[in-house]
ZAMARGU-4260 file (C-alpha; in steps of 0.2 Angstrom, whole numbers, plus 5000, padded with zeros to 4 digits):
<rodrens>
0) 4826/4921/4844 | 4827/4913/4860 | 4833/4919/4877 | 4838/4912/4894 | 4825/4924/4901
5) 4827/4919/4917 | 4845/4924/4917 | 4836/4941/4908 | 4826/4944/4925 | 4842/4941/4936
10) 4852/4952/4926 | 4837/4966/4926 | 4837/4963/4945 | 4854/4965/4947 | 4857/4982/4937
15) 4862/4996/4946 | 4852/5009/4933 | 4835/4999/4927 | 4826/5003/4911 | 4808/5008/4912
20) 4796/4993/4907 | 4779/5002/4904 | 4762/4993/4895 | 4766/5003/4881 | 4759/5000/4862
25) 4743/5008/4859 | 4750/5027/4858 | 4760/5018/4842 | 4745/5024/4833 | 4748/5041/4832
30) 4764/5037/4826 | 4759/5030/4813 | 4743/5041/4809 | 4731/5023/4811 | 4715/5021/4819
35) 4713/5007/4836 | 4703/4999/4824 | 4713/4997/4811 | 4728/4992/4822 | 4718/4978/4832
40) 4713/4969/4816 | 4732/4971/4806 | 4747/4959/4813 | 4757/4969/4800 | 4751/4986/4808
45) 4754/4979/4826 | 4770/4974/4824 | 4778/4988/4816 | 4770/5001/4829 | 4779/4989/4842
50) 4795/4991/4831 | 4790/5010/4830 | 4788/5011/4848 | 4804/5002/4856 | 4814/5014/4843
55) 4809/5029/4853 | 4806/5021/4869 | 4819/5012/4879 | 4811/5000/4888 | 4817/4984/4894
60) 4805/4976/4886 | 4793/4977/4871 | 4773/4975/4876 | 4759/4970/4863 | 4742/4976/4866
65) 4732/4974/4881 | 4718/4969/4869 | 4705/4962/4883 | 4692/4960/4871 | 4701/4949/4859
70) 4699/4932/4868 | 4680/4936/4871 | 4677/4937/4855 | 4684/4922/4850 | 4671/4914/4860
75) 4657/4923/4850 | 4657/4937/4860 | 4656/4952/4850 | 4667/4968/4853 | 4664/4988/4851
80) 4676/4998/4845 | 4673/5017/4848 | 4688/5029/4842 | 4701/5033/4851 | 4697/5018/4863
85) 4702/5001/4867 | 4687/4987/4862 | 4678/4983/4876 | 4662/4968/4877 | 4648/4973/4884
90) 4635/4959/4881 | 4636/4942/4891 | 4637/4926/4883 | 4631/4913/4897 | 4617/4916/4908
95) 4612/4899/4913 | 4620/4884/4921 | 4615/4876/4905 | 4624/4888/4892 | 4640/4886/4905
100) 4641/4869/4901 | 4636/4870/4882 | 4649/4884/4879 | 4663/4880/4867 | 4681/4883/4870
105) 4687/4889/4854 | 4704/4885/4843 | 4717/4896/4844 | 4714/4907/4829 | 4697/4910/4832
110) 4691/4929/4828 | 4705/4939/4832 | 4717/4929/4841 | 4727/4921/4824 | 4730/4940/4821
115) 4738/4944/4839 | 4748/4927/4836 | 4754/4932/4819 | 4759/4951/4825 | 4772/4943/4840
120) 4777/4932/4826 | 4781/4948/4816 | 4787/4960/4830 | 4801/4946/4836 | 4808/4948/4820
125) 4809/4966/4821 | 4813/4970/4839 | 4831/4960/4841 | 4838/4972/4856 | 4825/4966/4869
130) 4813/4955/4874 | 4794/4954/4867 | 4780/4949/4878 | 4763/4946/4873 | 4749/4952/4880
135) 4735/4938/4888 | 4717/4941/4897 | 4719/4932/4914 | 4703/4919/4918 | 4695/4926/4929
140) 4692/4944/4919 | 4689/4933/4903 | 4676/4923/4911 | 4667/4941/4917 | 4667/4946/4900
145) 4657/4930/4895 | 4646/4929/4908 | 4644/4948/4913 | 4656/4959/4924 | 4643/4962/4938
150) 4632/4945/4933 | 4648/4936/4936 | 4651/4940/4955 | 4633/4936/4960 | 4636/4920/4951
155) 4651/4917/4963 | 4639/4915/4977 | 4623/4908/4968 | 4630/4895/4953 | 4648/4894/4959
160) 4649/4879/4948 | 4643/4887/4932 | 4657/4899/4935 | 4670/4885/4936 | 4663/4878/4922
165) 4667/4894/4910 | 4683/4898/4921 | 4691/4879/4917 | 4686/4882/4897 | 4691/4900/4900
170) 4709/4892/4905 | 4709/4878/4893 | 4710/4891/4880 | 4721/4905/4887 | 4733/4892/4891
175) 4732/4886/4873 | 4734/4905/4869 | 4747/4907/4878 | 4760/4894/4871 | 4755/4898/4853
180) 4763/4913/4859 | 4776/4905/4865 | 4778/4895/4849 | 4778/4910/4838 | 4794/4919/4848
185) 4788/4927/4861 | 4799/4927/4877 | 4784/4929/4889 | 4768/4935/4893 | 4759/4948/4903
190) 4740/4939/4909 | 4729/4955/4913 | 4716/4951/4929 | 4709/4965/4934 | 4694/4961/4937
195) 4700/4947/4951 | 4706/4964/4959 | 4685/4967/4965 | 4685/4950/4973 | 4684/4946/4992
200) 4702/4936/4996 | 4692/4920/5001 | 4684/4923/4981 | 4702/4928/4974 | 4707/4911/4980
205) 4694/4901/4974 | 4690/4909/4958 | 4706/4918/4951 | 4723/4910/4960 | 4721/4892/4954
210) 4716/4895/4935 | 4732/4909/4934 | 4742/4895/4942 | 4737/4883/4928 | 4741/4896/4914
215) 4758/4899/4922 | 4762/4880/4924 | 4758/4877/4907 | 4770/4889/4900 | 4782/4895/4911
220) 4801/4889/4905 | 4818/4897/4906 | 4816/4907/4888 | 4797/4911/4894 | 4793/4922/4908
225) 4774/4924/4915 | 4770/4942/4923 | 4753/4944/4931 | 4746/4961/4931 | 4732/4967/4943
230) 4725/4985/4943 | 4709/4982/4956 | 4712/4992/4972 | 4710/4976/4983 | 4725/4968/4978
235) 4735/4973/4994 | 4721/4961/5004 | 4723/4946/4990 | 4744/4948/4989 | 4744/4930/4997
240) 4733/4922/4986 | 4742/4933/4970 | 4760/4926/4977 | 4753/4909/4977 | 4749/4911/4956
245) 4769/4906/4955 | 4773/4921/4941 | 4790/4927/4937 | 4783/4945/4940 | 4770/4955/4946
250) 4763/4971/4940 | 4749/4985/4950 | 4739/4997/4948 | 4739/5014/4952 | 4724/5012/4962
255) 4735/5006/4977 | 4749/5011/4986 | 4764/5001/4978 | 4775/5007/4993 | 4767/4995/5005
260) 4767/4979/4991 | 4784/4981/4984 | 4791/4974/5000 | 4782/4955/5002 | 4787/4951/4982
265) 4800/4938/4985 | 4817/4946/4981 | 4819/4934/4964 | 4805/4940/4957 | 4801/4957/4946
270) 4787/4967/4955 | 4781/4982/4942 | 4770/4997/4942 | 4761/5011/4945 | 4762/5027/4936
275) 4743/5031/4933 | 4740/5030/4913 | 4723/5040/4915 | 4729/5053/4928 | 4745/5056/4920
280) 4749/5048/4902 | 4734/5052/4895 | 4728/5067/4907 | 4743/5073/4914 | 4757/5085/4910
285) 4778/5083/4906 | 4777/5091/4923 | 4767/5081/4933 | 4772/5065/4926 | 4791/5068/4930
290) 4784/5073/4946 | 4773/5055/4948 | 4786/5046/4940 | 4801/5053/4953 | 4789/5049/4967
295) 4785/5032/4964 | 4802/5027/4962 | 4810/5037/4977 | 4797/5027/4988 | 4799/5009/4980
300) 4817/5008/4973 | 4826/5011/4988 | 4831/4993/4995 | 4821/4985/4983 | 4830/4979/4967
305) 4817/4970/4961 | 4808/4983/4959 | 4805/4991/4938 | 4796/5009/4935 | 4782/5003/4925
310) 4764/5009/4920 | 4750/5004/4931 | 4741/4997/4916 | 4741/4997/4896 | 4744/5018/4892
315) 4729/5023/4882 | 4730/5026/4864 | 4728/5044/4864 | 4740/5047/4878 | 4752/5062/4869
320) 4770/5056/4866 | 4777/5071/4876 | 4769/5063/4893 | 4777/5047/4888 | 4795/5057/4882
325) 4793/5064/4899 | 4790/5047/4910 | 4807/5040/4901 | 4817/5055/4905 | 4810/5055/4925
330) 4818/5038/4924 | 4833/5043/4917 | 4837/5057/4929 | 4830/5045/4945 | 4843/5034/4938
335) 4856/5047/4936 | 4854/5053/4956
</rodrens>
């Protein structure tokens, strides 16, 4: 089912009282007794934990799976699962000038990504209430993956044009990716760069802001929203080049202060984060994540509606259910004050 989601974001901006609008999916799998393995390769399974998910949670929206390995993989990357964890790919694919420009930029469908496709497909005709966003690797942290996390920022310097070469195929498919999304019902989607969030701000320009800005002109539409997330600690240096991407949100990390970003996010657009999901979903207590949760809104709520209590990144899958009950009722009672 469509939705103006533009007039979605206005309204959300506009309410006095905001529902929370975490990254939350993975913990779905303890509610339903599954493996990360077993949820990352089922649409079927993906879906209904969403399902499962936004009918205990009341978010404002319904996340899928900050899955970053799944677009590496369709490249003939290979992914490592390890229990409990979210796959990660570890080997490079391109090490050479020469396998840059011989890379293939795959159809969407490839590996796992016809899977992920399938399970939004399924989820929008579960969840009715609210909006589903899909869940994207941005360019930049795809093209790390393929040619290496640490390789990839020497490369910068030494074969810039190998690393445009993999970050304009990187593009050309997530930009792909992104409207099958879009085709199969989603009403936006979350583009994960965290590894732009290491970058200089003279690198972040060059090498991350222009390939976002593609991926958001390509599917950006009243009934499709693009959030770009960023959880690297130099993101208050690169908020320029970030702004400049032209999304109709933007989501940080807990790794910065969000106190002294919230502020130079334009008014009209949704500016997320940053309760920690290591510190305090996964390792924290009820206690300490009402405590976090209170703190972070007291300091970016006031005179700033924009503003949504949010995750600062995808909650891990083995974060206990009574951390997450608990960040939902800090809201609640924030909201009540």
């Amino acid at each position: 089912m469509k939705r103006d989601m533009k007039a979605w974001k206005a309204d959300l901006i506009a309410s006095k009282t905001k529902r929370a609008m975490p990254i939350l999916s993975f913990p779905c799998v303890s509610l339903m007794d599954i493996t990360v393995a077993q949820l990352t390769s089922d649409p079927e399974l993906q879906a209904r934990g969403m399902k499962l998910v936004t009918d205990r949670a009341p978010t404002a929206a319904a996340v899928s799976m900050m899955d970053l390995s799944v677009e590496a993989e369709a490249f003939g990357a290979t992914a490592h699962f390890m229990p409990g964890e979210v796959p990660t790919v570890k080997e490079a694919l391109v090490t050479t000038p020469e396998e840059a420009v011989a890379l293939q930029v795959p159809a969407v469908g490839a590996g796992r990504t016809g899977k992920y496709v399938e399970a939004i497909r399924q989820a929008c005709q579960l969840i009715t209430d609210r909006p589903v966003l899909a869940g994207v690797i941005g360019p930049y942290s795809l093209a790390g993956r393929l040619m290496g996390v640490s390789d990839i920022m020497i490369q910068c310097y030494d074969e810039p044009e190998a690393v445009h070469t993999v970050l304009q195929k990187a593009t050309d498919f997530l930009a792909a990716y992104v409207l099958a999304y879009k085709a199969a019902g989603a009403h936006g989607v979350v583009i994960a760069e965290p590894l732009a969030g290491l970058l200089s701000p003279i690198l972040a320009e060059e090498f991350s802001e222009p390939y976002v800005r593609q991926m958001a002109q390509a599917a950006k539409s009243d009934d499709f929203l693009v959030i770009y997330h960023n959880c690297g600690n130099n993101t208050p240096v690169m908020m320029d080049s970030i702004l400049r991407t032209g999304c109709d949100g933007y989501h940080f990390g807990d790794a910065v202060d969000l106190s002294r970003l919230v502020g130079r996010v334009p008014k009209d657009l949704l500016v997320m984060g940053n309760v920690s999901p290591s510190a305090q979903f996964l390792s924290g207590t009820p206690e300490s994540i009402r405590e976090n949760t209170l703190q972070v809104m007291a300091a970016c709520s006031p005179g700033h509606p924009n503003f949504v209590i949010s995750s600062g990144c995808d909650i891990p899958p083995m974060s206990p259910w009574d951390n997450i009950d608990a960040f939902f009722k800090a809201v609640d009672e924030y909201n009540a004050s």
